[in-house]
N, C-alpha and C positions, 0 to 999 in steps of 0.2 A: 512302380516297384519292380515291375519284370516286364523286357522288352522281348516277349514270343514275337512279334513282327520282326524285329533285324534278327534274331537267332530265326525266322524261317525261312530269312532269301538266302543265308547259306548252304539251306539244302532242302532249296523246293523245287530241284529238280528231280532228286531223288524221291524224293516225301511225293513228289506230283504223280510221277509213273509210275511207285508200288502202287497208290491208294485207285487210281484208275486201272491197274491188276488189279486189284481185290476187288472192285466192282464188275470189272468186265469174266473174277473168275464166277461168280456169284458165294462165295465160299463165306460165306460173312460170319458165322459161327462157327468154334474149332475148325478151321479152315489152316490150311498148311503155313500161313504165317505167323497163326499163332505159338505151334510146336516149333520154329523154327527161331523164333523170338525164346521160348522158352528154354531153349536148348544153347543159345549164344549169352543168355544172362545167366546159363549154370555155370558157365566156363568160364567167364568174365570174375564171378564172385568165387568161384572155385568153391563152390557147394553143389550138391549132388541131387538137390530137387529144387526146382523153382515150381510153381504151380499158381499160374497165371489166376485170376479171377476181378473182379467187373468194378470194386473200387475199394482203397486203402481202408476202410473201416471194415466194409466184409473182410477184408483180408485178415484183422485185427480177432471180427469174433469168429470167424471159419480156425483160425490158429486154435483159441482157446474150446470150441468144439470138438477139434481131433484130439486134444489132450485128456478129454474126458472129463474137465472140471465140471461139478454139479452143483447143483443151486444151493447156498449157505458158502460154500468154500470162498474163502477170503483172498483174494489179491492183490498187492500190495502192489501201487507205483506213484509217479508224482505227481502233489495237489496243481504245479506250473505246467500246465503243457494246455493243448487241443482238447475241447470235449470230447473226441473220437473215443483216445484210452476209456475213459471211464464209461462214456454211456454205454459199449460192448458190454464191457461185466457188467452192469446192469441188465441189460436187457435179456442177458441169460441166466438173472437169477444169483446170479455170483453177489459174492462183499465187495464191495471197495474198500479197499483202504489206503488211503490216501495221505504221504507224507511228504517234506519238504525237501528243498534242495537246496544245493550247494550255492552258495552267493559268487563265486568264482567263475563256474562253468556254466550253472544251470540247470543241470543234471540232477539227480534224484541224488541224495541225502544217503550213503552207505550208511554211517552210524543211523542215521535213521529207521532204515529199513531193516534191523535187528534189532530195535527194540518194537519196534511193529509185528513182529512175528510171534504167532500163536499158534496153540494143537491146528487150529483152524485154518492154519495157512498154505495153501497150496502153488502161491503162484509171484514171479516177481516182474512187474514188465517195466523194463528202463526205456526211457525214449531219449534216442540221439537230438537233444534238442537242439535248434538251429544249425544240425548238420556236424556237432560234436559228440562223439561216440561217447558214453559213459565210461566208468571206471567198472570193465565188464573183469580185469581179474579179482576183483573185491567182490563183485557182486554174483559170479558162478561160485566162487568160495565159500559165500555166505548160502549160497543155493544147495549142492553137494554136502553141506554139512545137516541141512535141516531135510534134505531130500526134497527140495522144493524145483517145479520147472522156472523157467528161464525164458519168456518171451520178448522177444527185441520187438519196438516199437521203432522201425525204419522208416519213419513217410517220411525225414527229412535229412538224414544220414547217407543215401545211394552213394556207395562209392568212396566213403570214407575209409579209409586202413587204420586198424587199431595193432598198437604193439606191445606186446605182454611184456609183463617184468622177463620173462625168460630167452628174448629178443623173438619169438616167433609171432609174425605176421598174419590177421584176418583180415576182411573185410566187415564192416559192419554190415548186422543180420544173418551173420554166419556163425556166429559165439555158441551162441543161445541153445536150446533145445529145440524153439520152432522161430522165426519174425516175421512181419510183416512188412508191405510198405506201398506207396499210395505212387499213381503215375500223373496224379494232377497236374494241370498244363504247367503252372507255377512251379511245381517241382523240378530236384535237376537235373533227374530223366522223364517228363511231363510226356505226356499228349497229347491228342486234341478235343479231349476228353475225359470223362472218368474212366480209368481201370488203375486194378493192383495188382498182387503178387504173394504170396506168403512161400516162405524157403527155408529148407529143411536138410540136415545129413540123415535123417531116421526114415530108412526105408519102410516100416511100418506104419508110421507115423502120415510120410507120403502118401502111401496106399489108401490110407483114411480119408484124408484133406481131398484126394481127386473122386472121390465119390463124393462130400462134403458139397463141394463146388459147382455138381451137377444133378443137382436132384435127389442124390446119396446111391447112384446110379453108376456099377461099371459095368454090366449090361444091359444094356436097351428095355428099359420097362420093368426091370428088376432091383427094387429099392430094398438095397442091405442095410440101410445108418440113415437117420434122419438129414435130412439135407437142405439145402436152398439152391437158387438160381442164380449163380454170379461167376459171369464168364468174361471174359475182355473177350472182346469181339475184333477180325479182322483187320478190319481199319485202323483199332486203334497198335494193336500187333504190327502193324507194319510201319506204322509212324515210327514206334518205340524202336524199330531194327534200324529205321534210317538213323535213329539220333547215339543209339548207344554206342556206335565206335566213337562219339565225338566226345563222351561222358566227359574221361579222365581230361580233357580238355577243357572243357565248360567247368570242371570245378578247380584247375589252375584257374581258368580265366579270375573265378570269384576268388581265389584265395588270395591272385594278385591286387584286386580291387581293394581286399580287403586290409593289404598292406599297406596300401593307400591311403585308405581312410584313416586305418591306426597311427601312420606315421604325419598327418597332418593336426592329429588329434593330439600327439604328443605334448606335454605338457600345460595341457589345460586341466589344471586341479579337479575342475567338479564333471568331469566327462571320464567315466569308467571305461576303458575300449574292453572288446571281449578277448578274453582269452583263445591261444591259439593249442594250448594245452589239453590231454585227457583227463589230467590230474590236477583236483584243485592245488594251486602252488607254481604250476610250471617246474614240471617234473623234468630233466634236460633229455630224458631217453625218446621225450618225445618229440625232440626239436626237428625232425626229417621223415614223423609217420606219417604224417598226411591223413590228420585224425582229423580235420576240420573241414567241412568242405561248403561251408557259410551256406548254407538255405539261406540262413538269415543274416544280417548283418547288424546284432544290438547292440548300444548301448544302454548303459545303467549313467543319467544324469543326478548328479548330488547336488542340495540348495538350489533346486531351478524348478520353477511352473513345467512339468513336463507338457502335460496340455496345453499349454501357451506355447511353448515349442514349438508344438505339432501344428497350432493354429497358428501359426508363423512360417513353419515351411512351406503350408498348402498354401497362404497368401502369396507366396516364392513362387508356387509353379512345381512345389517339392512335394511328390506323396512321398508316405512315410506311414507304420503301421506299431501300432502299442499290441505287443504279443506277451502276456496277456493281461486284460484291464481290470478281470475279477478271477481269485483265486476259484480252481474247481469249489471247494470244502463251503463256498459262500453261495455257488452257481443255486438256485431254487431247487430244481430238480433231484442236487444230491446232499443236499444239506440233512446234517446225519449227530443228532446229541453227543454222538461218543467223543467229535471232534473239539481239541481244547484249541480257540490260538496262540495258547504260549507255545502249541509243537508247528507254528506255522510263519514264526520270524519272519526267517527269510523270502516266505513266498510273499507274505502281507506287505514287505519294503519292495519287491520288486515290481508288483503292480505298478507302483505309484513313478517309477524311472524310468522304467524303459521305454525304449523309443528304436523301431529298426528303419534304418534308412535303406533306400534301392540296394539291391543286388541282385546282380543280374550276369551274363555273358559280353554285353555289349557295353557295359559301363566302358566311357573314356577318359582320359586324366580329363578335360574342361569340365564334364560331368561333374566327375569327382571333384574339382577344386570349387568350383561352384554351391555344393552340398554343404563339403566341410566348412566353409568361411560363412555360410549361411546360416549354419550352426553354432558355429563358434562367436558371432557378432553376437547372437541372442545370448549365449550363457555368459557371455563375460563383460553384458554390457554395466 
């Protein structure tokens, strides 16, 4: 599914003599490459705090911390995505509330998420799923009218550009009021390791998060805000600086792949490709933002064993990954009476389709042709 080997011989030489700096400086904790990492992804995303910390879920509930949400307050995002979103507000006492999404994008359900809001609702976290930014001017809209914050769920959007109706340009994780996002080796500014990031325009806000991050500590032994221990460590800070000027590259690389696989998939009836759009429909404003930047690369199969698929690519030689196989709202853990599935359509039909093939940096057309025709012999036989 991702080739971290050929994406590190092109720069293990760089990757080789930071990481034996950082040993040889012994700096291994907040050590100078971490602020200097920190300081190259503010200006990159063109947001005014980045605030490193130890892996994308802390990043998730260290955000909802600094906001100040407390136990009962309700937060609404989608029942399709990674346990990460939901188990945070859980584990701080929060609501979930958990609604569906768009059959198009993937993306969390706008009409959705206004009829989900109540007195009780404090908070709306959209996730870039598979590296497509939500429909974020509907959703700060719907935010700003009920006074509600705004958390980006970034583990798999890095580097995507969203374009508002009004032509002005972000980056995804930059929208919001706080976001997050994960540097997992998989991901498409990874590691070699775990660490995250959470990033912010609210200098206040900042000033909270970096006590949050260390103990709840901005000087030495002096705990002003309850806090924890989640710091990206040296090593992985200097990995991250080798790879980040290569970003906007690695995610052409995937967007070209991604053509690839769309344009050979072309006209086979029961094979959905994904959209390249923010907006369910293929909005045309968004034909050159570079809102996509494929984490993942799914389909949605119609009339076909998707499972059989899968056990047919792996016989191929072909990994391949079903993201996701049980809606959150069924997961044990968060199963919750309030939930009906007639408000869960669309998440209960995508279980059962999807299916995401390799993407990666190093994908090649033989790759790619190989994949596609592998996949195409099984659904149209």
């Amino acid at each position: 599914m991702v080739d971290l080997k050929g994406q590190y011989e092109h720069i293990k030489d760089r990757v080789n003599a930071s990481v034996i700096d950082v040993i040889e400086s012994t700096a291994f904790i907040n050590g100078p490459e971490v602020h200097q990492f920190q300081e190259e992804l503010e200006t990159y995303l063109g947001v005014k705090h980045v605030i490193p910390c130890a892996n994308g879920t802390d990043a998730l509930q260290i955000a909802m911390m600094g906001l100040g949400l407390q136990p009962g307050d309700e937060v609404i995002t989608a029942d399709f995505t990674f346990a990460a979103t939901v188990e945070v507000i859980a584990l701080l006492g929060l609501t979930p509330v958990l609604v569906d999404v768009d059959p198009v994008n993937f993306n969390i359900d706008v009409e959705a998420i206004k009829k989900a809001i109540t007195p009780r609702t404090k908070a709306i976290v959209p996730i870039h799923l598979f590296g497509l930014v939500a429909d974020m001017d509907a959703i700060m809209e719907i935010a700003n009218a009920h006074n509600l914050y705004v958390i980006e769920d970034n583990a798999q959007g890095i580097g995507a550009t969203y374009t508002s109706k009004d032509g002005s340009k972000k980056k995804a994780g930059t929208i919001g009021h706080v976001a997050s996002t994960s540097f997992f080796p998989s991901k498409n500014l990874g590691c070699y390791g775990d660490g995250g990031a959470i990033f912010t325009n609210d200098d206040d806000l900042a000033h909270t998060i970096r006590g949050i991050v260390n103990h709840g500590m901005y000087v030495r032994y002096h705990h002003d805000v309850v806090g924890v221990n989640s710091r990206l460590d040296s090593l992985q800070a200097t990995i991250l600086r080798a790879k980040l000027p290569h970003l906007d590259a690695y995610n052409e690389a995937r967007r070209k792949a991604a053509e690839k696989y769309t344009q050979a998939f072309s006209g086979i009836k029961n094979i959905i490709t994904p959209t390249n759009f923010c907006n369910a429909g293929g909005d045309s404003a968004c034909d050159s933002c570079d809102c996509h930047v494929f984490h993942q690369y799914t389909l949605r199969v119609i009339d076909t064993d998707r499972d059989a698929l899968v056990k047919h690519l792996n016989e191929n030689g072909i990994p391949c990954g079903v993201y996701y196989p049980i809606p959150l709202h069924l997961q044990k853990a968060y199963l919750d009476e309030r939930y009906n599935e007639a408000d869960f359509v669309v998440t209960n039909q995508l279980v059962n389709e999807v299916i995401s093939l390799p993407m990666h940096t190093e994908l090649d057309d033989e790759q790619i042709e190989f994949i596609t025709k592998t996949v195409i012999k099984f659904v149209t036989r």
